[in-house]
C-alpha positions as a Markdown table, in Angstrom:
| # | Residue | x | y | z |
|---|---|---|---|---|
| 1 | Unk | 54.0 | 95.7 | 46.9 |
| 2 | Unk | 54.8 | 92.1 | 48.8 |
| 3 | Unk | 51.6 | 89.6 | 48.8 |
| 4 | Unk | 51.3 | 86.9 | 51.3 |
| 5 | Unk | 49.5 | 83.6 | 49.9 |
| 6 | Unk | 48.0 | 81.5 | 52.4 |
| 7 | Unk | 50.0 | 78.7 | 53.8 |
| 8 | Unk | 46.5 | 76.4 | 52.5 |
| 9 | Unk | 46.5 | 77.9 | 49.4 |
| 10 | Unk | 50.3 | 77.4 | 48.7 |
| 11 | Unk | 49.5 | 73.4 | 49.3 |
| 12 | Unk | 46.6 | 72.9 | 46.6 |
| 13 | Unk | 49.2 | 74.9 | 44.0 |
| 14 | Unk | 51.9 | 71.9 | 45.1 |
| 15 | Unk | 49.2 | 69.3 | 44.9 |
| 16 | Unk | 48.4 | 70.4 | 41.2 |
| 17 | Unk | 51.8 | 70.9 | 40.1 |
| 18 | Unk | 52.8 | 67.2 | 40.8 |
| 19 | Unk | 49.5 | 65.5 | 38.8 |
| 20 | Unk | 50.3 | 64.2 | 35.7 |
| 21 | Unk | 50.3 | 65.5 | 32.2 |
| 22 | Unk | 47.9 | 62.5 | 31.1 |
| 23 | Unk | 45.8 | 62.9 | 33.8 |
| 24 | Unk | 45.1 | 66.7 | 33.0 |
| 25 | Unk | 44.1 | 65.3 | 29.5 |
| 26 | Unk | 41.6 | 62.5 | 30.7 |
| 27 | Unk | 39.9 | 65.5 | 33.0 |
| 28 | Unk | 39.8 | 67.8 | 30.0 |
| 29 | Unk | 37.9 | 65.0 | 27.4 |
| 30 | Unk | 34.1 | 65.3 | 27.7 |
| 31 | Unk | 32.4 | 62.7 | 29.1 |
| 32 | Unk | 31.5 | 59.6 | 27.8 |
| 33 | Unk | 29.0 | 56.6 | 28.0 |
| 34 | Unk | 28.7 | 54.9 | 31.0 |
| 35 | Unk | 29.6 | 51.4 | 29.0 |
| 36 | Unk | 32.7 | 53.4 | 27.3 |
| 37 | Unk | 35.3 | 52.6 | 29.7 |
| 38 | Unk | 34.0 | 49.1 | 30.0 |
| 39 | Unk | 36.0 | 46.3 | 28.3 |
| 40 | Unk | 34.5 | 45.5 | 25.0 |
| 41 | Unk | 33.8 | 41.7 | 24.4 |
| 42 | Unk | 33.0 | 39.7 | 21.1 |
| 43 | Unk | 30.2 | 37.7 | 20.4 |
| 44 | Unk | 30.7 | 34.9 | 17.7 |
| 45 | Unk | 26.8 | 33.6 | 16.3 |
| 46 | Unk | 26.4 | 30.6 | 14.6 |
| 47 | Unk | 25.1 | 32.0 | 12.2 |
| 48 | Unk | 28.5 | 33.9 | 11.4 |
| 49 | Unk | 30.1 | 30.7 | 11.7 |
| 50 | Unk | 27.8 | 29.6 | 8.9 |
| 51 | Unk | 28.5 | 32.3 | 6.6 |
| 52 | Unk | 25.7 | 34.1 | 7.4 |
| 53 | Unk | 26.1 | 37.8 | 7.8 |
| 54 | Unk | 25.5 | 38.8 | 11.8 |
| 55 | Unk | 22.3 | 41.2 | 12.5 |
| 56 | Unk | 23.4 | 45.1 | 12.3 |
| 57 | Unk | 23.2 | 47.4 | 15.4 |
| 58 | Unk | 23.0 | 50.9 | 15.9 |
| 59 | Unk | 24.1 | 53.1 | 12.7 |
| 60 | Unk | 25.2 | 50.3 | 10.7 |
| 61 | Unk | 21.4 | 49.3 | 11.1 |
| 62 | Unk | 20.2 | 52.1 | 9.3 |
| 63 | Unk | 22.9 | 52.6 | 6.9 |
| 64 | Unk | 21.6 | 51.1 | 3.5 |
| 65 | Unk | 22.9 | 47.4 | 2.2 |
| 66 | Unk | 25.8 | 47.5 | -0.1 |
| 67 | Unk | 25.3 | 45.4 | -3.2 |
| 68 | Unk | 27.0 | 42.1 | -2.5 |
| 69 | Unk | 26.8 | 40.9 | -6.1 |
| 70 | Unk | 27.0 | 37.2 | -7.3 |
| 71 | Unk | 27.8 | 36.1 | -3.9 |
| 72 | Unk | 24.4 | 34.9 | -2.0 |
| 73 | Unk | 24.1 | 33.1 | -5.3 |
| 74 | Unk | 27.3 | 31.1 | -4.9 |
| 75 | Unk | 27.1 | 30.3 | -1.2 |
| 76 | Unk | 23.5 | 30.7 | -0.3 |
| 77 | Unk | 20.3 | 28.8 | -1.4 |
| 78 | Unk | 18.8 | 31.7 | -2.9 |
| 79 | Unk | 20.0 | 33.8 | -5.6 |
| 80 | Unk | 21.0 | 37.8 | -4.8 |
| 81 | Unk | 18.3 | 39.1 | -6.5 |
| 82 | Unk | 15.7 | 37.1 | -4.5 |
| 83 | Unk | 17.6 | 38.2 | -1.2 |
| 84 | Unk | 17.2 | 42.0 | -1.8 |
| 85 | Unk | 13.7 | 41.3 | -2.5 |
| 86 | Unk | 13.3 | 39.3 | 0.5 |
| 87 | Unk | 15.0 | 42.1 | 2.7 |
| 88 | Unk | 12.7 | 44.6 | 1.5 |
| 89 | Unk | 9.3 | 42.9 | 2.3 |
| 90 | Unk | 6.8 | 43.5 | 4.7 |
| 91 | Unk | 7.1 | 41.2 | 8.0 |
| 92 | Unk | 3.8 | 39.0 | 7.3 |
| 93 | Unk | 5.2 | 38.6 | 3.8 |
| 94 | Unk | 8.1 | 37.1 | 5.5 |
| 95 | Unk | 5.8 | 35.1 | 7.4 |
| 96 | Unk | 4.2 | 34.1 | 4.2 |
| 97 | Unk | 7.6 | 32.6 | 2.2 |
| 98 | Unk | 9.2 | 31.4 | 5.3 |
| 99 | Unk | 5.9 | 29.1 | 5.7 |
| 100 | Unk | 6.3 | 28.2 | 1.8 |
| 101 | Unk | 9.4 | 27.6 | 1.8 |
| 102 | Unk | 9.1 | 24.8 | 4.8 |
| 103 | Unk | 6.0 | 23.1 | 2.9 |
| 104 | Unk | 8.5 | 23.1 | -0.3 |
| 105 | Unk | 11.1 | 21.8 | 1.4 |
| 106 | Unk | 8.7 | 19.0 | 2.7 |
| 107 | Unk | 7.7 | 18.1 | -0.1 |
| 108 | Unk | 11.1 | 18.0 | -1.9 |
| 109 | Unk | 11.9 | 15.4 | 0.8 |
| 110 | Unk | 8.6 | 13.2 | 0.6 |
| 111 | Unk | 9.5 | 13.3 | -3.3 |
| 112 | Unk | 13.3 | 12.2 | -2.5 |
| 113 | Unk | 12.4 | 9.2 | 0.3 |
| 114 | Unk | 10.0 | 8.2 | -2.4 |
| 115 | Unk | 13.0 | 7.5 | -4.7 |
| 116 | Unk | 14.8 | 5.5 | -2.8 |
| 117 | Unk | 14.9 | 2.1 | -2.7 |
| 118 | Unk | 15.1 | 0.2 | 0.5 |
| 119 | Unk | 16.5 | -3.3 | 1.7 |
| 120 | Unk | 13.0 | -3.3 | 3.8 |
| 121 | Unk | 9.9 | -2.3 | 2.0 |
| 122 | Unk | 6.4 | -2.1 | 3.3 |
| 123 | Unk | 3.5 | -3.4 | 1.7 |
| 124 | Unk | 2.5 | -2.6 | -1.6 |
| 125 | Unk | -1.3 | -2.7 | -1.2 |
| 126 | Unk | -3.2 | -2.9 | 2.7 |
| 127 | Unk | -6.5 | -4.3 | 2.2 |
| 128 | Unk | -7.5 | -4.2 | 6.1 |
| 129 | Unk | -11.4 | -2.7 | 6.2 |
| 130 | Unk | -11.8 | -3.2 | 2.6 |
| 131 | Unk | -14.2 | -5.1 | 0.4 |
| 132 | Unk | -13.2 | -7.0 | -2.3 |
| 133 | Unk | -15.3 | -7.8 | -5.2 |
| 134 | Unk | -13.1 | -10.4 | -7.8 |
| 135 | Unk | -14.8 | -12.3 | -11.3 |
| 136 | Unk | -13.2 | -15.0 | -11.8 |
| 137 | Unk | -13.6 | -17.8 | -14.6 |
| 138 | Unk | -12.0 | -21.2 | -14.9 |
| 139 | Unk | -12.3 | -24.6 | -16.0 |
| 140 | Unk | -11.6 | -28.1 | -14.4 |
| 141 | Unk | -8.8 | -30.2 | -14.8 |
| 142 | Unk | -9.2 | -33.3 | -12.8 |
| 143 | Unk | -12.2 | -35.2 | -14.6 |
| 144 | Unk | -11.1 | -36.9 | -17.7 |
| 145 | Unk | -14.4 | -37.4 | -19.2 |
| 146 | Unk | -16.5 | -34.1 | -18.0 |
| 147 | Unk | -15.1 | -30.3 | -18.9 |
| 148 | Unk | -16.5 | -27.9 | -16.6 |
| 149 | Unk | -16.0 | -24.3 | -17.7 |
| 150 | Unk | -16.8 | -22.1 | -14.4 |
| 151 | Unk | -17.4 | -18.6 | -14.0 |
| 152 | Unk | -18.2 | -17.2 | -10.3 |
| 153 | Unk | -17.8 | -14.1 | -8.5 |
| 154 | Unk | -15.9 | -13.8 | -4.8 |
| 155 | Unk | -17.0 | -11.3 | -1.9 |
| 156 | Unk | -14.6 | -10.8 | 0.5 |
| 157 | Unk | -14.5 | -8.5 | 3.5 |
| 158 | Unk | -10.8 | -8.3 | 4.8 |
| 159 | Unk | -11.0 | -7.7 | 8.9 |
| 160 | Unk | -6.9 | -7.4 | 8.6 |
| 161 | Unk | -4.5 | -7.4 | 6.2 |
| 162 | Unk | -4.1 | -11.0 | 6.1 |
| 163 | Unk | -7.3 | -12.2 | 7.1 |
| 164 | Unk | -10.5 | -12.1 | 5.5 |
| 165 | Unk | -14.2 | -14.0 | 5.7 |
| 166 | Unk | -16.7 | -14.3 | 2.1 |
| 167 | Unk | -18.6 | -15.6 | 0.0 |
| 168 | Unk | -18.0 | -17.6 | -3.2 |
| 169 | Unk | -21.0 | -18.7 | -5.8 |
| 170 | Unk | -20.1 | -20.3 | -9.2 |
| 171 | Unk | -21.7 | -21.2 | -12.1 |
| 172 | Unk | -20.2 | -24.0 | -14.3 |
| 173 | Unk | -21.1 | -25.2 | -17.7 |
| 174 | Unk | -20.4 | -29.2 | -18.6 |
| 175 | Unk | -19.6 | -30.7 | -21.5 |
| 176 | Unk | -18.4 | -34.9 | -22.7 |
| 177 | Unk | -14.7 | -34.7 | -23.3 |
| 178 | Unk | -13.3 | -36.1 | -26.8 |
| 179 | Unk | -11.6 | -39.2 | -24.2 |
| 180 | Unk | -15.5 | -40.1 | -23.5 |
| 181 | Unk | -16.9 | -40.1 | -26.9 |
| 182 | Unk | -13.8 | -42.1 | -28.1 |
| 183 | Unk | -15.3 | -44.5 | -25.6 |
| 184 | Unk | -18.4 | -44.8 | -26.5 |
| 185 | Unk | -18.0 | -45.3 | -29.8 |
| 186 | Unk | -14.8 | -46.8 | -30.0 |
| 187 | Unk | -15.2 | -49.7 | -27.3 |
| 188 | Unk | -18.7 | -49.6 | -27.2 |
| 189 | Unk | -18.9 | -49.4 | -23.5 |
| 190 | Unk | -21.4 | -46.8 | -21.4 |
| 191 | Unk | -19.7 | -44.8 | -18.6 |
| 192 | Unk | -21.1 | -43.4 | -16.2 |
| 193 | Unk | -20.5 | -39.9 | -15.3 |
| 194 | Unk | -22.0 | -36.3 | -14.1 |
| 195 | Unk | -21.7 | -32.8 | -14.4 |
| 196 | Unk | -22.1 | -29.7 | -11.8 |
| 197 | Unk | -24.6 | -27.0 | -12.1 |
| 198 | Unk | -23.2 | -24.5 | -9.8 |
| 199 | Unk | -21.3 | -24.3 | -6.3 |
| 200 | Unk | -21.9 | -21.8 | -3.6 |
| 201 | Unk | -19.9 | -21.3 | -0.1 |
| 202 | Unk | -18.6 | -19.5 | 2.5 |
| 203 | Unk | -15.0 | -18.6 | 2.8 |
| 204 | Unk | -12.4 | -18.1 | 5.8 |
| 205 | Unk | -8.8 | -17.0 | 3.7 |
| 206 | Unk | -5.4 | -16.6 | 5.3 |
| 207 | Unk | -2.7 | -15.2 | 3.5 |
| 208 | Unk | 0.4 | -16.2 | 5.1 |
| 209 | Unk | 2.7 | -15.3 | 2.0 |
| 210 | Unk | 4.1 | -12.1 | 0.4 |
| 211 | Unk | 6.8 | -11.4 | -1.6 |
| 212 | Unk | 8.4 | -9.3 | -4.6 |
| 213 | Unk | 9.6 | -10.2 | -8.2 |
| 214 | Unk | 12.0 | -8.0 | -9.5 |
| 215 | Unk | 11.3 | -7.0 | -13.5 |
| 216 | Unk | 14.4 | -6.7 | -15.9 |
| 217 | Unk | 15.5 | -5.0 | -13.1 |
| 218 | Unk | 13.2 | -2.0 | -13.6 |
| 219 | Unk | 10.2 | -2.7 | -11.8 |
| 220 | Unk | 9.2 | -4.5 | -8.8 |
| 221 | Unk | 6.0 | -6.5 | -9.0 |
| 222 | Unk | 4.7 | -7.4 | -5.2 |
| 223 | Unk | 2.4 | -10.9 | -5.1 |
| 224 | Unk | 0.8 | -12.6 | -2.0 |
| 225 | Unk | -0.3 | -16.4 | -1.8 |
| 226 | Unk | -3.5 | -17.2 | 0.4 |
| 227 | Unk | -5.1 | -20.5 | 1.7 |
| 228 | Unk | -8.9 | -21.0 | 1.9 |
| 229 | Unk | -11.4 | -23.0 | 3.4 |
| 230 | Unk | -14.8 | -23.0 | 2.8 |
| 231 | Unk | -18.1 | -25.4 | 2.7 |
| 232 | Unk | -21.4 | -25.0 | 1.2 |
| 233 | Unk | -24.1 | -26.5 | -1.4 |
| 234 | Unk | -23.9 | -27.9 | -4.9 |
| 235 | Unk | -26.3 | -29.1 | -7.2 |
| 236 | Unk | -24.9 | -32.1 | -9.7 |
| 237 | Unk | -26.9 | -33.9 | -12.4 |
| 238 | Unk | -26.5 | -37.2 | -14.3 |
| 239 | Unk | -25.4 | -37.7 | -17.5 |
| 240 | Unk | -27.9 | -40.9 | -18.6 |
| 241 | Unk | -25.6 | -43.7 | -20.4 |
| 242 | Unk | -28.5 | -43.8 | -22.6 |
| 243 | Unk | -29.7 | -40.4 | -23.4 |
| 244 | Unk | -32.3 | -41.0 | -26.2 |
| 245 | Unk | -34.4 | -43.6 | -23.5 |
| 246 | Unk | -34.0 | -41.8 | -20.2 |
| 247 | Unk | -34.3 | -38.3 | -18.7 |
| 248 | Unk | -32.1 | -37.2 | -16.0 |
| 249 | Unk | -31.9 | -35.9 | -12.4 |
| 250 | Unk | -30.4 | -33.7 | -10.4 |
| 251 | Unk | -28.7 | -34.2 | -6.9 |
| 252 | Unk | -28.9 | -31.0 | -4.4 |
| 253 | Unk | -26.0 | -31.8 | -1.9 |
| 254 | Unk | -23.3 | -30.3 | 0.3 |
| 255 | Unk | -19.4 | -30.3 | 0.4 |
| 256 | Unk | -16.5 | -28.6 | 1.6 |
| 257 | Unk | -13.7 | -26.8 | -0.3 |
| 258 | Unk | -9.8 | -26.2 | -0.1 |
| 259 | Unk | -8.2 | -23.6 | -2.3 |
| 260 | Unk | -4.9 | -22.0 | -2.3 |
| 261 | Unk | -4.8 | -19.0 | -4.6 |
| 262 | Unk | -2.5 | -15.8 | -5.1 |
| 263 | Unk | -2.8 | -12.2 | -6.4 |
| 264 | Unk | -0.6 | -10.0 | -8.4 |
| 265 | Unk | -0.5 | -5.6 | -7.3 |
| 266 | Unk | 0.9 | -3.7 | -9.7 |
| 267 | Unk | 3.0 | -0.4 | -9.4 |
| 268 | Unk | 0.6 | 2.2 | -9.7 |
| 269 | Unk | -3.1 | 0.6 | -8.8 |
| 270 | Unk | -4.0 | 1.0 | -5.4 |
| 271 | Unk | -7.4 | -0.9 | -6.0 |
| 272 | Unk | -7.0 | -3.4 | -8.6 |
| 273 | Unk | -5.0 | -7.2 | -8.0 |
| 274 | Unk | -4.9 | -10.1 | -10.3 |
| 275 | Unk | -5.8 | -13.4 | -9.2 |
| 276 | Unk | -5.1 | -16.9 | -9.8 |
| 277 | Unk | -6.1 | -20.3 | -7.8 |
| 278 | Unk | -7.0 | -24.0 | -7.7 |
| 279 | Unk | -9.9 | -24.9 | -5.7 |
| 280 | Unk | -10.7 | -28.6 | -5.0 |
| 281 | Unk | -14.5 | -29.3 | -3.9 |
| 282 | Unk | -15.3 | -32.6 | -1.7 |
| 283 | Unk | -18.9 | -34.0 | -1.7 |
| 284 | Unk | -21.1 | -36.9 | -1.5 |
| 285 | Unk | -22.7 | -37.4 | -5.1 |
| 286 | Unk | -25.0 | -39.9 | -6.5 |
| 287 | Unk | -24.4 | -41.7 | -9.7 |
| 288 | Unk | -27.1 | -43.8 | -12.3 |
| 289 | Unk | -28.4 | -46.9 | -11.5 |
| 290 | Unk | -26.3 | -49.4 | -13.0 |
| 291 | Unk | -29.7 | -51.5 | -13.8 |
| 292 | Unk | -31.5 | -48.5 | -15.4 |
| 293 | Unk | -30.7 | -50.1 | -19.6 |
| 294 | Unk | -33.2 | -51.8 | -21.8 |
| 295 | Unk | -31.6 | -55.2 | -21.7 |
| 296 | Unk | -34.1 | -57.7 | -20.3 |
| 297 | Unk | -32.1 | -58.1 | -17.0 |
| 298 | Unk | -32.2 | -54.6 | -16.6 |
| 299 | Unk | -35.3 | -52.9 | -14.1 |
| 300 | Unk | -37.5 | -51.3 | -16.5 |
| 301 | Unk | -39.2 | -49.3 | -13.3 |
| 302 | Unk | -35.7 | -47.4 | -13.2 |
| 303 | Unk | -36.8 | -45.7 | -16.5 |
| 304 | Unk | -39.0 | -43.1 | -14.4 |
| 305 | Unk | -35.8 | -40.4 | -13.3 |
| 306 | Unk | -37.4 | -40.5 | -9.4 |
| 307 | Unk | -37.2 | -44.3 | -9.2 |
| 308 | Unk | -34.0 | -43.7 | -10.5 |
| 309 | Unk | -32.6 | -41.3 | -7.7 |
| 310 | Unk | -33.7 | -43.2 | -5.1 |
| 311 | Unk | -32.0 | -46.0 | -6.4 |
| 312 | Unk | -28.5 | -44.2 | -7.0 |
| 313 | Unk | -25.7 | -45.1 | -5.5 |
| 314 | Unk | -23.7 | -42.5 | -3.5 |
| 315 | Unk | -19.8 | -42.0 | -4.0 |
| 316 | Unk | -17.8 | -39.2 | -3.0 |
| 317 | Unk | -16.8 | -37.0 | -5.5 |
| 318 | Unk | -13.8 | -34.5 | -5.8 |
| 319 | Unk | -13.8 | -31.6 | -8.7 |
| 320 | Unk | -10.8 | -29.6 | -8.9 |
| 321 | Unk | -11.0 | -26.2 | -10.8 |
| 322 | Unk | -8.3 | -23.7 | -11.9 |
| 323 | Unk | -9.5 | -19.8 | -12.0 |
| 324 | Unk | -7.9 | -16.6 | -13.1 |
| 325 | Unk | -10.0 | -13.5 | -11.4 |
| 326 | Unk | -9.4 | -9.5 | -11.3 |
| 327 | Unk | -10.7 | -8.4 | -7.8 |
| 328 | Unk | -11.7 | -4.7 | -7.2 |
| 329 | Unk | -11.2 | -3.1 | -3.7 |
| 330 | Unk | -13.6 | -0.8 | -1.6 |
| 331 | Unk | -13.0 | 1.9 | -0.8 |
| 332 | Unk | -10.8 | 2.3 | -3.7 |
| 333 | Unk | -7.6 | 3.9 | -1.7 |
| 334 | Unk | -5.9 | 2.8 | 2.1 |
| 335 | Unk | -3.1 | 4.8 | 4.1 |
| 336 | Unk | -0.3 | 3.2 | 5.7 |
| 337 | Unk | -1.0 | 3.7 | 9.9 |
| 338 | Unk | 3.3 | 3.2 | 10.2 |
| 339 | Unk | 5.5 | 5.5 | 8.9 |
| 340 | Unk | 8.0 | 4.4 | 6.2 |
């Protein structure tokens, strides 16, 4: 029995016949992803590029880590051990050592700047806003015949680091020097000389110097030198040629002062300073009578020590005084406003 295909049929039998063997596979495979056929393209982190093991997607995510033995200890900054742990805590743990670790690695760099020595160093001590109490003792080296040992106390109150306004009140303590009772007895001849009782004034100090001194190489010891000016009272008596006939008196005056001085920080005081200076005082003085003796031409009425005072003659005096002082600072620590 003859059949008779269709003349339309006949064409879509031709049509299939001439596709492809390839092509009959790719129609056959099941279907894929809709990214699948698209061109795959590689992405390089920096982190990679560092050594550091890229972030795991899809299955590879959830597969478990193999053990990578010695190897985060050699390359990384953490040992292996530490990394598994790190891996398997909780995401605010994470939080937690990532934060410690930054404060640690802070610090370690603090602690390493500190270490280093500079060409350029700031200032060892700041005494801007800060009150400084100093003792101070001394004696004075400009009057041959009269040894004054002093011993006063300084307040200071520095408005800048350089600058400061105080007070200065000193006590002093006279006594004849070996020169005048070799004098006396020796030559027979009576000097005339006096003594201070004490010395109080007001301060403006500048302190236009600083510097370092290096020690045996191992230590470096930072000093500053200062100038002062100051004025203020005195109170001066008489020492009477002839002590056993007359009494005394004492001569309440003024003067003005010029000192340059210098202090000494150490390495690991951030309150203490040592202190040296030389102080020289200026001011009008009045000496004994030089008719006040028992001699015949002498003025017995200068015997009374009032008679005597009004009779003195004025001279200017100048005292000159060397001190070594160990000043205090209030409040007892600063912080530097620059950094280093």
């Amino acid at each position: 029995m003859r059949r008779i295909v269709p003349g339309s049929l006949c064409a879509v039998l031709m049509a299939l016949w001439a596709i492809p063997a390839p092509a009959w596979a790719a129609s056959a495979a099941p279907p894929q992803d809709e990214g699948a056929g698209e061109e795959d393209v590689v992405i390089v982190d920096d982190a990679e590029m560092e050594g550091e093991a890229a972030p795991a997607t899809g299955d590879a995510a959830a597969a478990p880590a193999e053990d990578t033995g010695d190897a985060a200890g050699l390359f990384g900054d953490e040992p292996a051990a530490e990394s598994a742990d790190a891996g398997a805590a909780t995401p605010a743990d994470a939080g937690g050592d990532v934060g410690k670790q930054d404060k640690d690695s802070e610090a370690r760099q603090i602690k390493a700047e500190m270490g280093l020595i500079t060409v350029v160093q700031r200032q060892r001590m700041l005494k801007k806003k800060r009150f400084e109490i100093q003792p101070q003792v001394g004696i004075s080296i400009n009057d041959p015949y009269v040894r004054h040992y002093t011993f006063g106390l300084d307040l200071n109150y520095w408005i800048t680091n350089r600058f400061s306004i105080g007070i200065t009140g000193t006590g002093m303590v006279g006594d004849k020097t070996p020169r005048y009772n070799a004098i006396r007895s020796q030559l027979g001849l009576l000097l005339t000389a006096n003594e201070i009782l004490w010395q109080a004034s007001v301060n403006l100090l500048y302190n236009p110097f600083y510097g370092k001194i290096a020690i045996f190489n191992r230590a470096l010891l930072h000093w500053e030198a200062a100038i002062a000016v100051g004025g203020g009272a005195m109170q001066t008596r008489i020492i009477p040629r002839l002590e056993a006939l007359h009494e005394p008196f004492t001569n309440f005056t003024g003067g003005g002062h010029f000192g340059v001085m210098g202090r000494f920080y150490g390495p690991n005081t951030d309150w203490i300073s040592v202190n040296w200076g030389v102080r020289a005082w200026i001011y009008p003085d009045k000496l004994e009578p030089p008719l006040r003796g028992p001699f015949p031409t002498d003025d017995r009425s200068l015997d009374d020590p009032a008679n005597a005072k009004a009779a003195a003659e004025t001279t200017l005096g100048f005292n000159v005084v060397a001190f070594l002082g160990v000043s205090f600072y209030l409040p007892t620590s600063f912080e530097y406003s620059t950094p280093r």
